[in-house]
C-alpha positions as CSV (number, residue, x, y, z in Angstrom):
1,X,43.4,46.1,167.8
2,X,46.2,45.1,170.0
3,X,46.0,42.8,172.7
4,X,47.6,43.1,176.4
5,X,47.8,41.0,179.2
6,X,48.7,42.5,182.4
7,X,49.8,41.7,185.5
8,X,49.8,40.0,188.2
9,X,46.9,42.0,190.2
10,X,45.5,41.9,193.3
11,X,42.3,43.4,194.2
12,X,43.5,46.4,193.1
13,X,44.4,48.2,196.2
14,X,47.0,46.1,197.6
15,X,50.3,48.1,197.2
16,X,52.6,50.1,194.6
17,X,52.5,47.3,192.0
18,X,48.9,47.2,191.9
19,X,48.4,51.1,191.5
20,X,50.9,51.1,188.9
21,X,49.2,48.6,186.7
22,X,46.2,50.3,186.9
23,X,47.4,53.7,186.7
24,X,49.7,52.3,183.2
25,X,45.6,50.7,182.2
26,X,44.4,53.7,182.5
27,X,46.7,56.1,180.7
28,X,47.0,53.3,177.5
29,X,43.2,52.1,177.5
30,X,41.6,53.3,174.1
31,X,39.4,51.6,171.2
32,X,42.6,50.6,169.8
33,X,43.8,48.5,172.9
34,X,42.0,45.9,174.8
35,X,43.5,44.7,177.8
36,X,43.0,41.5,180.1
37,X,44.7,41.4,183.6
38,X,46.0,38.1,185.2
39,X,45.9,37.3,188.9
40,X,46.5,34.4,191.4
41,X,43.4,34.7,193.3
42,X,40.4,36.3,191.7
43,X,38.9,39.5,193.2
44,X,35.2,39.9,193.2
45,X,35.1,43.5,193.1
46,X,37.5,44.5,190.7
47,X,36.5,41.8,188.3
48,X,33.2,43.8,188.1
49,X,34.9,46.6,187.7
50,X,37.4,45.7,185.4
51,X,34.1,44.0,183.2
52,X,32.2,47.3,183.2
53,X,35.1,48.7,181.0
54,X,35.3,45.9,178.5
55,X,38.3,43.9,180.8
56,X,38.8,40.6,181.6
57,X,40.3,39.1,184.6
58,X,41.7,35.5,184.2
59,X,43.0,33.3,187.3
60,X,46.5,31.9,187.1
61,X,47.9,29.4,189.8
62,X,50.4,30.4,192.0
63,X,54.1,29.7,192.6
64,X,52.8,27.1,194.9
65,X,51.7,25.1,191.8
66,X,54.6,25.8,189.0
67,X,53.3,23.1,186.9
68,X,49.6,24.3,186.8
69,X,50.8,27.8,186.6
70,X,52.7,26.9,183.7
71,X,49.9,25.3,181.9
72,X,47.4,28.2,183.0
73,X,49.7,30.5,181.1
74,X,50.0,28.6,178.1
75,X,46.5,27.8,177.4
76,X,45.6,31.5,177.8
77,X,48.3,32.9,175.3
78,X,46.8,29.9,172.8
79,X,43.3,31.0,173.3
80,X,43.5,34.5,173.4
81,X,46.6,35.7,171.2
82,X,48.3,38.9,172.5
83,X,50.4,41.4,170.9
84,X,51.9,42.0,174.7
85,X,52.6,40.2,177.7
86,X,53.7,42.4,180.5
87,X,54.8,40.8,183.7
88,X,55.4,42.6,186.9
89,X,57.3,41.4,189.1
90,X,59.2,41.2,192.9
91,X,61.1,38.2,192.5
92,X,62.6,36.0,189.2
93,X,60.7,33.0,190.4
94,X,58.3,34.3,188.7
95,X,59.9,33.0,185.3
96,X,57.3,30.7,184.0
97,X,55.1,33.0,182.8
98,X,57.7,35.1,180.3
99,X,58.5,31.1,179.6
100,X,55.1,30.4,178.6
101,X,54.8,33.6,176.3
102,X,57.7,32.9,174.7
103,X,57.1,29.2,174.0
104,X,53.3,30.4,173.1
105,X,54.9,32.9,170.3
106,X,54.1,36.3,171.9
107,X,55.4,39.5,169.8
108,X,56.7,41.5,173.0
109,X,57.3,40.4,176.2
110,X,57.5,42.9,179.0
111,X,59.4,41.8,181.9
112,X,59.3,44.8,184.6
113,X,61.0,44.8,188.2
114,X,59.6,46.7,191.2
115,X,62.0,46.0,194.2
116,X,65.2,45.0,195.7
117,X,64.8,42.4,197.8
118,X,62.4,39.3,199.1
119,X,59.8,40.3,201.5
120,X,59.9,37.6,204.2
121,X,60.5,38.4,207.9
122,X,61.8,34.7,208.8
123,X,65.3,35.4,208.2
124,X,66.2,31.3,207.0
125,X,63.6,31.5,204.3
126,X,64.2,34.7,203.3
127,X,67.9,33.6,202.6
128,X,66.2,30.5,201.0
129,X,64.3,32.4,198.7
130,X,67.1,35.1,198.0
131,X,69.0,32.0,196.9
132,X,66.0,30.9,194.8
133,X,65.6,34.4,193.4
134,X,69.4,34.4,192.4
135,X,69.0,30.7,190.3
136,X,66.3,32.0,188.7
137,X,67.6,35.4,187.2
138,X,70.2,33.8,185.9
139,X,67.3,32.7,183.1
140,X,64.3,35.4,183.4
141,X,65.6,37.5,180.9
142,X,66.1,34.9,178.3
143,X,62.1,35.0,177.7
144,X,61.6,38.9,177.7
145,X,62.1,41.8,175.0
146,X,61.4,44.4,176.8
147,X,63.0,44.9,180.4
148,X,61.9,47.9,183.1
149,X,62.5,49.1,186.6
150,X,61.4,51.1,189.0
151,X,65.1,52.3,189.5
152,X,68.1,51.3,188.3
153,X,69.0,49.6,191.5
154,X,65.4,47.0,191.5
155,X,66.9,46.9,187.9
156,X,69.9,45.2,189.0
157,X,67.9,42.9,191.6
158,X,66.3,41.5,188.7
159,X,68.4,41.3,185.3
160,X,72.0,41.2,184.6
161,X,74.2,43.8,184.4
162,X,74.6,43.9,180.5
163,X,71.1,43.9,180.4
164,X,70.2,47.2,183.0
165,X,73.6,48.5,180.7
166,X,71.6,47.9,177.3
167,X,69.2,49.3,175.0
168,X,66.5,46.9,176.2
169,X,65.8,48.6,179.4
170,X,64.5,51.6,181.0
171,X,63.7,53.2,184.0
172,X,60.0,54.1,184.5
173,X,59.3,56.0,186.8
174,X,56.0,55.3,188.7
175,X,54.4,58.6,188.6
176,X,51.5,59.8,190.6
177,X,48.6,61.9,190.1
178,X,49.7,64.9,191.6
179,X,46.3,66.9,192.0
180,X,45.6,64.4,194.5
181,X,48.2,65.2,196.9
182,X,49.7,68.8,196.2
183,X,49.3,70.2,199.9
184,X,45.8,71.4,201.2
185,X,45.7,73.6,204.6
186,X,41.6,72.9,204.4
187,X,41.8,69.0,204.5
188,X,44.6,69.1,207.2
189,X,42.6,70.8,209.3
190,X,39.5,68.5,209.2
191,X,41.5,65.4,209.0
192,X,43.6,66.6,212.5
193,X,40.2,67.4,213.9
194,X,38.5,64.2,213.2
195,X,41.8,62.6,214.5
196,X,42.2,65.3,217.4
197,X,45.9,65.9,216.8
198,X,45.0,69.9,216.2
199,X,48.0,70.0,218.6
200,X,50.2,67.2,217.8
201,X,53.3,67.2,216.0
202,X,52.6,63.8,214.2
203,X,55.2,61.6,212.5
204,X,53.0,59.8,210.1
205,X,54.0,56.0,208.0
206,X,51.4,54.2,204.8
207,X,52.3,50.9,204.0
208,X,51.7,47.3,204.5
209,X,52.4,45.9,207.7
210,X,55.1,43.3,206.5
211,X,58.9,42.9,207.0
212,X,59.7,45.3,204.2
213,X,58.3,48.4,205.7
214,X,60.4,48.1,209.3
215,X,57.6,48.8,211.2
216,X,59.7,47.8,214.9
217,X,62.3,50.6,213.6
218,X,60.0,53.0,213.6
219,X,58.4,52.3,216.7
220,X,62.1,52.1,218.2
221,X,62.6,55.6,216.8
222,X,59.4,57.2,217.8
223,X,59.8,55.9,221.5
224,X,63.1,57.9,221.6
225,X,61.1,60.9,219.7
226,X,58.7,60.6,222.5
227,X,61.3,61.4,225.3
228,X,62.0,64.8,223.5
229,X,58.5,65.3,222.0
230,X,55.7,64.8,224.5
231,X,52.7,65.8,222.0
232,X,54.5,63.6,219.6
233,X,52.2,61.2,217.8
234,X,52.2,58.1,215.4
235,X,50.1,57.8,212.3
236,X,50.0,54.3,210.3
237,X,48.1,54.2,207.9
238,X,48.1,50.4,206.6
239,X,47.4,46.6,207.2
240,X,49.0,43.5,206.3
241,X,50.1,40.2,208.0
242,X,52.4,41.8,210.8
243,X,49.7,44.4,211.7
244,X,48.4,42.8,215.1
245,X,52.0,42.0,215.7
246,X,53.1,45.8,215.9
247,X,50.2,46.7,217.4
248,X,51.0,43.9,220.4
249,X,55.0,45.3,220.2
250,X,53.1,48.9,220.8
251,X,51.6,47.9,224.0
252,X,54.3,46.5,225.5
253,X,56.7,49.2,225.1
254,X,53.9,51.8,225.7
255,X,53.1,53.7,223.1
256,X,49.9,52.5,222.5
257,X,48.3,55.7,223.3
258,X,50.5,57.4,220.8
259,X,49.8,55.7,218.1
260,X,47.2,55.8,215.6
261,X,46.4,52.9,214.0
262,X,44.0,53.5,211.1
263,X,44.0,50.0,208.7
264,X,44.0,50.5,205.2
265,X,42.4,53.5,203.5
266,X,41.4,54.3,200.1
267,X,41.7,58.2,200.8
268,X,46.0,57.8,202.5
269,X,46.5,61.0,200.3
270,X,44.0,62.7,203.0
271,X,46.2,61.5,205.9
272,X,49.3,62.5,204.1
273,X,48.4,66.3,204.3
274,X,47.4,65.3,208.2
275,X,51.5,64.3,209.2
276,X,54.0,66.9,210.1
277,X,56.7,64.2,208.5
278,X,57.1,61.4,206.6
279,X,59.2,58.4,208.5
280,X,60.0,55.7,205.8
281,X,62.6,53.4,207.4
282,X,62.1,50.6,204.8
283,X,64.4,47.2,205.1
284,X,64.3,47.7,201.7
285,X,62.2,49.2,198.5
286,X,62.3,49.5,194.5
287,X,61.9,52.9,194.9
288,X,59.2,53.6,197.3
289,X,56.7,55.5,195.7
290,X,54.8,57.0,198.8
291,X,57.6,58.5,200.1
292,X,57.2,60.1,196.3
293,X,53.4,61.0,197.5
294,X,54.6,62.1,200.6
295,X,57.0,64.7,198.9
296,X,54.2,65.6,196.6
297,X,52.4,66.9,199.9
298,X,55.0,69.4,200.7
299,X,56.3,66.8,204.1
300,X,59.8,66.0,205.2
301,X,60.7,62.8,204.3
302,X,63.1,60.7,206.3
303,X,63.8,58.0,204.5
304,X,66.3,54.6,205.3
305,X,69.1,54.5,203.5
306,X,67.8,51.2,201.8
307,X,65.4,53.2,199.9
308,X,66.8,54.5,196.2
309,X,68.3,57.7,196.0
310,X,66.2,58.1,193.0
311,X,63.0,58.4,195.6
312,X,64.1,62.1,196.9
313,X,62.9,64.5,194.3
314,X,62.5,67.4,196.5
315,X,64.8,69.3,198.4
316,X,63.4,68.0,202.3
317,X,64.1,64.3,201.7
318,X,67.0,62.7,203.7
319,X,68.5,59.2,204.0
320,X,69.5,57.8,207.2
321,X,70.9,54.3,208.5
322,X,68.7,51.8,210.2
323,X,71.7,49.1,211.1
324,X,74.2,51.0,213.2
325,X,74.3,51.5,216.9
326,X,73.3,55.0,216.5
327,X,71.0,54.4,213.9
328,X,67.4,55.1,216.6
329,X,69.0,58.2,218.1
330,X,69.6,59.3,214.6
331,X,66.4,58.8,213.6
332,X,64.9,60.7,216.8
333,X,67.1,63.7,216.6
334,X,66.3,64.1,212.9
335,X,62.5,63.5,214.0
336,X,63.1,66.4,216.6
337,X,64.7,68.3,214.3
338,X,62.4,68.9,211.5
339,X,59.5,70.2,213.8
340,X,58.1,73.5,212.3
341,X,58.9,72.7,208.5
342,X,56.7,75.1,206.4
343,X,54.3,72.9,204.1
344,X,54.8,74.2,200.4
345,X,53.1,73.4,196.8
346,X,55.8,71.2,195.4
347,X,54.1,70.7,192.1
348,X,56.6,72.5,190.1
349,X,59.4,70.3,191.7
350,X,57.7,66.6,191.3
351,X,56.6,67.5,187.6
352,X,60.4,68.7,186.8
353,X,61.5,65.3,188.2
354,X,59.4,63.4,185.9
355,X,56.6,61.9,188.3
356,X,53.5,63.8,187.3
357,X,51.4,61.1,185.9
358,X,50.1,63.6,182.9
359,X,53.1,64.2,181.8
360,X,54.1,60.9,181.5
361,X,53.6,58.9,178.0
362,X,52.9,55.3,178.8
363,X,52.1,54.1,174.9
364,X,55.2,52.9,174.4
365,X,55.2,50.9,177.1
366,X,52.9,48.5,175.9
């Protein structure tokens, strides 16, 4: 029997990190492998779930507490012995952990990277924690074995150069489950009905409602969009901390009525097939795996040009600036411009490029 312990987790739903740890739980699970997820704050609901198949959840302090996290970590490698500690991660502070399994004598320690950049909208602490992130990567990958990324470039954010360079690290690619989004006439329709935007040509946007995702860009862009576009409308699909902020920004620049905002969904694959394009104008992303999803559905993507390259895998994805003078217009006359684009099964395409979750072997992994 090996032992794993994953994480950290949220309640499961919270974002790409989340989906990937349970999507990587999933395609591993077996007899042979038991696995125990960590978290910072313990989530009711997906402890019971987690406990119906055999999986415990333990709560770890957060960076708020280094000390106790430290001491957390140690006495549950003592106690429970694993074969595998895999640690995901957005930022290097997050050291203490790999520090603890190494000190505690774990086998294989899994250090894994899934973005470019600290998500914090105040630009003074985001500098501070930039700087903080940079001390601390200087001495991350002293306590792992094992080192991935999301792409090469959230690779970089995260390890030395002669470690993305070596034959300790590799790109995985967060792959998706591809039945669930391969284009569907039958559930645009009903969604566009429910939503009535039977005659809209919608711009649609899923993620959290924080710095990273840029949601004042894209309301810039679409209120240019709008002077081209009357029937043009807004889909965001998505919560988070800044979400009463945007929707405050909205109303005072009057798009209110054009936008839908919808909160967080468990069924965003539904809306995806509901959007006429895919607006992604991220500050920054490891590789931004919706925009992957949103692909999958046979949409236009436009995507910032802060987003990988390695996130356009079809054919109708497009990279544009978000920090130039032009950079709104850009975005509006590309938004114009891609009215009319003919949905098609992409299957073939995302499977080719490596992101169809059944193809995908995640043993060695772990």
């Amino acid at each position: 029997m090996k032992n794993i312990l994953i994480g950290p987790i949220m309640d499961g739903n919270a974002g790409g990190i989340d989906r990937y740890i349970l999507n990587l739980y999933e395609r591993t699970s077996s007899d042979e492998i038991q696995f125990d997820f960590f978290t910072n704050k313990i989530s009711e609901s997906l402890q019971k779930t987690l406990a119906t198949q055999n999986a415990s959840l333990f709560e770890i302090a957060d960076l708020k507490h280094p000390f106790r996290q430290y001491a957390d970590f140690k006495r549950l490698f003592r106690t429970r012995k694993y074969d595998t500690a895999y640690f995901n991660f957005s930022t290097a502070l997050g050291f203490l952990g790999p520090m603890a399994a190494k000190k505690c004598g774990v086998p294989k320690i899994v250090i894994h990277s899934h973005t470019t950049d600290c998500d914090i909208a105040n630009p003074y602490k985001r500098k501070l924690m930039t700087f903080l992130h940079a001390v601390c990567r200087k001495i991350l990958y002293r306590f792992g074995t094992e080192f991935y990324a999301c792409s090469k470039e959230a690779g970089l954010w995260m390890f030395p150069c002669a470690i993305v360079e070596g034959g300790h690290f590799s790109v995985v690619k967060n792959a998706i489950q591809l039945e669930r989004f391969v284009f569907n006439a039958e559930i645009r329709a009903k969604v566009r009905k429910e939503l009535q935007l039977e005659d809209a040509y919608v711009v649609g946007h899923i993620g959290n409602f924080v710095y990273q995702k840029n949601h004042s860009f894209l309301l810039q862009s679409f209120q240019k969009l709008c002077d081209s576009v009357p029937n043009a409308k807004l889909l965001l699909v998505g919560d988070g901390p800044l979400y009463q902020a945007v929707q405050d920004s909205a109303t005072q620049m009057g798009l209110k009525d054009g936008i839908l905002f919808l909160g967080r969904k468990t069924n965003a694959n539904d809306y995806l097939q509901a959007m006429d394009v895919f607006a992604f104008p991220s500050n920054f992303e490891g590789l931004g795996i919706v925009a992957v999803e949103a692909q999958a559905a046979g949409l236009p993507c436009v995507c910032s040009d802060r987003v990988p390259s390695e996130a356009a895998v079809t054919e109708q994805c497009c990279f544009l600036p978000i920090d130039t003078a032009d950079s709104v217009q850009l975005w509006a006359d590309k938004l114009v411009a891609l009215q009319g684009i003919v949905r098609k099964d992409m299957s073939d395409v995302i499977t080719a490029s490596g992101y169809n979750i059944r193809q995908q072997d995640f043993q060695h992994l772990v």
